[in-house]
PAMAR-324734 format. One record per residue (C-alpha): residue in three letters; x, y, z. Coordinates in steps of 0.2 Angstrom, whole numbers, padded with zeros to 4 digits, always signed. Layout:
<pts>
ALAXYZ;...
</pts>
This chain:
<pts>
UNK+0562+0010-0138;UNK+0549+0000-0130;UNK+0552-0019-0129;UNK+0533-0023-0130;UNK+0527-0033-0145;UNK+0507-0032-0150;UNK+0498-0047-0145;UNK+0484-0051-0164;UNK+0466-0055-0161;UNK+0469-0075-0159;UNK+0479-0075-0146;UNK+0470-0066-0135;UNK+0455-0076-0139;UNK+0465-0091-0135;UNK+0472-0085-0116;UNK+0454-0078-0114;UNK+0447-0096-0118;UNK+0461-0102-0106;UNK+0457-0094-0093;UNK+0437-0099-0094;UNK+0442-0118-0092;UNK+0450-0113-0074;UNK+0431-0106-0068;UNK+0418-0118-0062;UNK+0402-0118-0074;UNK+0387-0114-0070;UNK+0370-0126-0070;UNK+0360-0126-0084;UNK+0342-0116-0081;UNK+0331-0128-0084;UNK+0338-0142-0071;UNK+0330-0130-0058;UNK+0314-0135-0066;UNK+0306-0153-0063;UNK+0302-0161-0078;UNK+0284-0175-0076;UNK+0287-0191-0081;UNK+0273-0191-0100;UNK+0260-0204-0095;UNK+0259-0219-0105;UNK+0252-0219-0123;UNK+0234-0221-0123;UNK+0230-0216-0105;UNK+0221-0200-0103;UNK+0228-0188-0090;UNK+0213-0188-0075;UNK+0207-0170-0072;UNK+0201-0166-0056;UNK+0190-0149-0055;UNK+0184-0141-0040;UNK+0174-0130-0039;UNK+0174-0111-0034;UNK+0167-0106-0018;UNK+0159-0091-0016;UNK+0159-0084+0001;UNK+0149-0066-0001;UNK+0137-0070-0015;UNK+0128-0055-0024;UNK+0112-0054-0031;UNK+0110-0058-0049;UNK+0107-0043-0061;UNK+0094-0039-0073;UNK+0098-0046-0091;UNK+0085-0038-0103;UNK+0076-0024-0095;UNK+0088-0010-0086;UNK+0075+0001-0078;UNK+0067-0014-0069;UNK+0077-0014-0051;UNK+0067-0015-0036;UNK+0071-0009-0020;UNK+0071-0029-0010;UNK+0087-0033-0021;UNK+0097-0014-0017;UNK+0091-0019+0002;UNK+0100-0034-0001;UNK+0114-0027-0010;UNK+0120-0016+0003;UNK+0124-0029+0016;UNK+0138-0032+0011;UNK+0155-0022+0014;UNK+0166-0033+0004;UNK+0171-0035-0014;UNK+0160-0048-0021;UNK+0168-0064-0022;UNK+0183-0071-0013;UNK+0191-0086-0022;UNK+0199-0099-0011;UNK+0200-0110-0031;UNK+0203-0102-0050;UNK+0187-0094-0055;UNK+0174-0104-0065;UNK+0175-0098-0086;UNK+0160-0097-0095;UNK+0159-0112-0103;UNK+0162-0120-0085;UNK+0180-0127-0086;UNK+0194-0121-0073;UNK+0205-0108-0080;UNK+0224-0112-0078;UNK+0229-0093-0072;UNK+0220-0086-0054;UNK+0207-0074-0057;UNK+0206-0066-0039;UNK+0218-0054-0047;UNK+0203-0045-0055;UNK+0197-0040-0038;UNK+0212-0030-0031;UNK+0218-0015-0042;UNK+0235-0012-0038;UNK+0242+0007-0040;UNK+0258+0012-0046;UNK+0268+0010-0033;UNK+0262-0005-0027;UNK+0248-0002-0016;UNK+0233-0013-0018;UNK+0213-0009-0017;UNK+0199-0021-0019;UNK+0187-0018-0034;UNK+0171-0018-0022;UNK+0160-0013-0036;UNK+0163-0027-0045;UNK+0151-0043-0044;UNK+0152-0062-0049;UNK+0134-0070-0050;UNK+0135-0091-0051;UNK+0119-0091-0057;UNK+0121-0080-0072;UNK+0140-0081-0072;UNK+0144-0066-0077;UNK+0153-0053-0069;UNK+0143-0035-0066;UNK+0146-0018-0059;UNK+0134-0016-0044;UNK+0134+0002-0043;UNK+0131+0005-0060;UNK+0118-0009-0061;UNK+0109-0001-0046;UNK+0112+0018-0050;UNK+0120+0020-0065;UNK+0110+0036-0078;UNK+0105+0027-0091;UNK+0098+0044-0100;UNK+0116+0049-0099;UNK+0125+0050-0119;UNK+0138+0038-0120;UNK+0130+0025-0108;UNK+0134+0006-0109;UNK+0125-0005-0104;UNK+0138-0019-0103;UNK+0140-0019-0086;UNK+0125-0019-0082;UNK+0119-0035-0090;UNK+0134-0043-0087;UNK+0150-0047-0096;UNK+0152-0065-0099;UNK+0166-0063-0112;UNK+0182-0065-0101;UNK+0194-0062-0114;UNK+0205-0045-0113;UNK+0195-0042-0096;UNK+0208-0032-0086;UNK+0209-0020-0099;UNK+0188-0021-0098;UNK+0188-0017-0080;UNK+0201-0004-0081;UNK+0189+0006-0095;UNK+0175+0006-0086;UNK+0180+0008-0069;UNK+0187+0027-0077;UNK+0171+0031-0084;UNK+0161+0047-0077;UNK+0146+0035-0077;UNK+0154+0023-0064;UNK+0160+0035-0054;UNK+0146+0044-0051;UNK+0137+0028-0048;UNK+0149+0026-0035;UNK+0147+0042-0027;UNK+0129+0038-0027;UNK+0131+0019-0020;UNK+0143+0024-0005;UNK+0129+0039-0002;UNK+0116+0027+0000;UNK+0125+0014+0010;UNK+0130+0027+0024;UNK+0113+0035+0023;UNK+0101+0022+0020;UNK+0094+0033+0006;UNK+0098+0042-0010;UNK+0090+0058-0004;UNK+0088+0059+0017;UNK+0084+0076+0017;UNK+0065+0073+0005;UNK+0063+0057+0015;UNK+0063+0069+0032;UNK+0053+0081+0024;UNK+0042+0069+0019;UNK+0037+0062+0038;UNK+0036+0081+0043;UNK+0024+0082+0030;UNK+0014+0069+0034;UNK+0015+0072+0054;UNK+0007+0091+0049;UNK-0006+0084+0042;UNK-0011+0070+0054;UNK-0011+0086+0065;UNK-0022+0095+0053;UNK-0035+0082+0054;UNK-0035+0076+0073;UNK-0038+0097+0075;UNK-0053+0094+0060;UNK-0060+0082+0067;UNK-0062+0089+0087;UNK-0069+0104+0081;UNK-0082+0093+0071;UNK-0086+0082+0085;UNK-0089+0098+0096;UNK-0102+0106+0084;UNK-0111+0092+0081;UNK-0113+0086+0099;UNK-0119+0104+0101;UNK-0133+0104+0085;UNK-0123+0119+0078;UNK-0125+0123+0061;UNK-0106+0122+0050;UNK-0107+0131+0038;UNK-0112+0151+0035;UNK-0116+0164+0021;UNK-0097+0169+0014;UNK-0087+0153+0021;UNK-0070+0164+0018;UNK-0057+0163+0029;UNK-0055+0182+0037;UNK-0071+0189+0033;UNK-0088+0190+0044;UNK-0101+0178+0043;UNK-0090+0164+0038;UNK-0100+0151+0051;UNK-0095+0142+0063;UNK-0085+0128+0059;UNK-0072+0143+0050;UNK-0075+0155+0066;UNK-0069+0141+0079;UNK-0054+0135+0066;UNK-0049+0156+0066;UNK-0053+0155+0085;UNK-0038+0142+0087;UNK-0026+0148+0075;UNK-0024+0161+0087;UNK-0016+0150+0099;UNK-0011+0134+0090;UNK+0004+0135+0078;UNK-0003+0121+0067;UNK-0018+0130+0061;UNK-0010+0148+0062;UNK+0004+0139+0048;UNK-0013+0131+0038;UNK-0021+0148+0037;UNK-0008+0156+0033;UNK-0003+0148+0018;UNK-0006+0155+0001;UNK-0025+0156-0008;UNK-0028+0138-0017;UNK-0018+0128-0007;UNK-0023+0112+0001;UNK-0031+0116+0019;UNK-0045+0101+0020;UNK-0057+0117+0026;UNK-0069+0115+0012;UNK-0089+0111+0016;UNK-0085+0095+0005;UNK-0073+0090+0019;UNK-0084+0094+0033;UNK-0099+0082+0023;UNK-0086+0069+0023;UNK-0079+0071+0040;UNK-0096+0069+0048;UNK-0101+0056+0037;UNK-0086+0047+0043;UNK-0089+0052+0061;UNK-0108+0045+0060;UNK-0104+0028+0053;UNK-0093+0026+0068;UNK-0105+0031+0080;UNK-0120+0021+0072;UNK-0106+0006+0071;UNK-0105+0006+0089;UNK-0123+0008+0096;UNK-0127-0006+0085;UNK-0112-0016+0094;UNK-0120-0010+0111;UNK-0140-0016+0105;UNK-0132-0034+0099;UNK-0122-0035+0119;UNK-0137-0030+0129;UNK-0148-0044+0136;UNK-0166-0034+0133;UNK-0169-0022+0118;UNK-0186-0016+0107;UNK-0187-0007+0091;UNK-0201+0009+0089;UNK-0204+0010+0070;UNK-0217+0024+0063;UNK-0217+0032+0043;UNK-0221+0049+0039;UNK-0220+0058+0022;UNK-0210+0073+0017;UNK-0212+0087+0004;UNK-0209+0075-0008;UNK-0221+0062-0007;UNK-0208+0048+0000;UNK-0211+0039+0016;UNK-0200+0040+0029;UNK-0194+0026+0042;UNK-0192+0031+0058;UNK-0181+0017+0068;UNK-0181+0019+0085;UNK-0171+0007+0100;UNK-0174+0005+0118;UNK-0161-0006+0126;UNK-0150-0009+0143;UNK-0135-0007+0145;UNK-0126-0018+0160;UNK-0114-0006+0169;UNK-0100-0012+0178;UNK-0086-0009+0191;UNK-0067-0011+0190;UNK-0070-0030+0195;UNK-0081-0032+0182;UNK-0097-0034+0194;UNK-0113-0030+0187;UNK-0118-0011+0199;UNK-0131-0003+0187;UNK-0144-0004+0174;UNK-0145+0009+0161;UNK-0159+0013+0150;UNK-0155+0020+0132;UNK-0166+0025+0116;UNK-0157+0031+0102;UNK-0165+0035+0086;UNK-0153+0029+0072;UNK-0160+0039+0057;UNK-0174+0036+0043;UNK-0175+0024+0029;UNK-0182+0029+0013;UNK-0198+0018+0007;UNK-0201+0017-0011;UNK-0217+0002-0007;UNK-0233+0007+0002;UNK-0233-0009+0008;UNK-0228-0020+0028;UNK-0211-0030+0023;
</pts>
């Protein structure tokens, strides 16, 4: 039989107890931690407050009206590559006090496993302070269901603001604000393409009218008549402004594109067109004789009325002046004589004025 005796509960607490008192004990958890002296009763602790700096500030946002954004303040929104506040103290509360935890963490999302990214679309402004999302303030669908407006306004309630930001930065709406923001700063624009197409349009047109107006000048100079008896493009008898304009859209791709384009489209062909245009055109050329009368040293004025059909007297003004011509120098080598007849003036008053 086995010589071993069963040792009861006590005495194995006892040798177990034993055997403790021969280890060294450890320090208490607390006397790694430095415990500050109380200050004496009735002084006030001093607090000293710095402020934050801010070293990238952002633009403030709209607070009532979220249609109202201007294109100065997204110019001067997408200067900046950085997220929008770095903090080198805690982040100034809304009621202005000094908050004890840092609040750069609001700034960085950190994944999983570790990895950090900095929350770029999120914006501090001192003036408001608030924090906002610049995206969705800038480009955010405000038409779209479910749309808050928030972040937009800015969020000046900081309590439970991590889980704030983690809501809205998984919204569709700010994503696609994103999508649209990082578009824009690579671009330059929201939509390149319309904005080239909008240059073509306007250099086919200045093209269009330098063309216009040639053919204009070259008719009149000539005393041709403009216009004819049908004035549609591709038939006979259209008159000679249309004949010279078919005439060139043989051989100019400009014209050949206008003419070719479909029935009620804007071509700037039209005899109200061609009024205008020569309008224009003899303002210019009455501007600058009168420019050349006032510079010459020696001019006179024929003046004679005659009645039309109507009844009305007609003025008749007629200058004579000289004209000084000169070299490369600027050496006075010839005179020139000039009359020009700049047109009539109607007289409602049989009477010398």
């Amino acid at each position: 039989m086995s010589s071993y005796k069963h040792k009861s509960g006590a005495t194995k607490r006892k040798e177990k107890d034993k055997k403790d008192q021969g280890k060294p004990k450890l320090s208490k958890l607390d006397g790694y931690f430095f415990r500050p002296t109380p200050p004496p009763a009735g002084d006030e602790p001093e607090v000293v407050a710095t402020a934050s700096r801010v070293s990238s500030p952002s633009p403030s946002p709209p607070t009532t009206d979220d249609d109202n954004r201007d294109d100065s303040a997204a110019a001067s929104c997408s200067s900046r590559g950085e997220p929008g506040l770095t903090l080198d103290q805690p982040h100034p509360s809304p009621s202005g006090s000094l908050t004890a935890a840092p609040q750069e963490s609001y700034y960085t999302s950190t994944t999983k496993v570790g990895m950090k990214f900095p929350r770029s679309w999120m914006c501090y402004s001192p003036k408001l302070d608030c924090c906002y999302c610049e995206p969705c303030w800038l480009f955010a669908n405000r038409k779209a269901p479910f749309y808050n407006n928030a972040w937009v306004n800015g969020i000046k309630d900081w309590k439970h603001l991590s889980t704030k930001i983690e809501r809205h930065e998984s919204t569709q709406i700010h994503l696609g604000a994103c999508v649209v923001y990082e578009q824009w700063k690579t671009n330059g624009t929201i939509d390149a393409d319309m904005e080239r197409n909008v240059r073509n349009a306007a250099q086919f047109w200045r093209q269009v009218v330098e063309r216009i107006v040639n053919v204009t000048l070259t008719l009149a100079s000539s005393n041709l008549a403009f216009r004819g008896h049908r004035e549609v493009l591709g038939q006979g008898k259209a008159g000679n402004f249309l004949s010279i304009i078919e005439l060139l859209a043989r051989y100019d791709p400009v014209l050949k594109e206008l003419i070719n384009r479909p029935e009620g489209s804007v071509k700037y062909l039209s005899h109200q067109i061609q009024d205008e245009i020569i309008y224009i055109l003899s303002q210019r050329v009455k501007a600058d004789i009168i420019d050349e009368i006032n510079e010459a040293p020696f001019y006179s004025v024929i003046m004679d009325t005659t009645q039309d059909v109507s009844k009305i007297d007609q003025l008749s003004q007629v200058y004579r002046y000289i004209t000084v011509v000169k070299n490369d120098m600027d050496i006075a080598t010839d005179i020139q004589i000039n009359e020009v007849f700049l047109g009539f003036e109607y007289q409602t008053m049989g009477i010398a004025q």
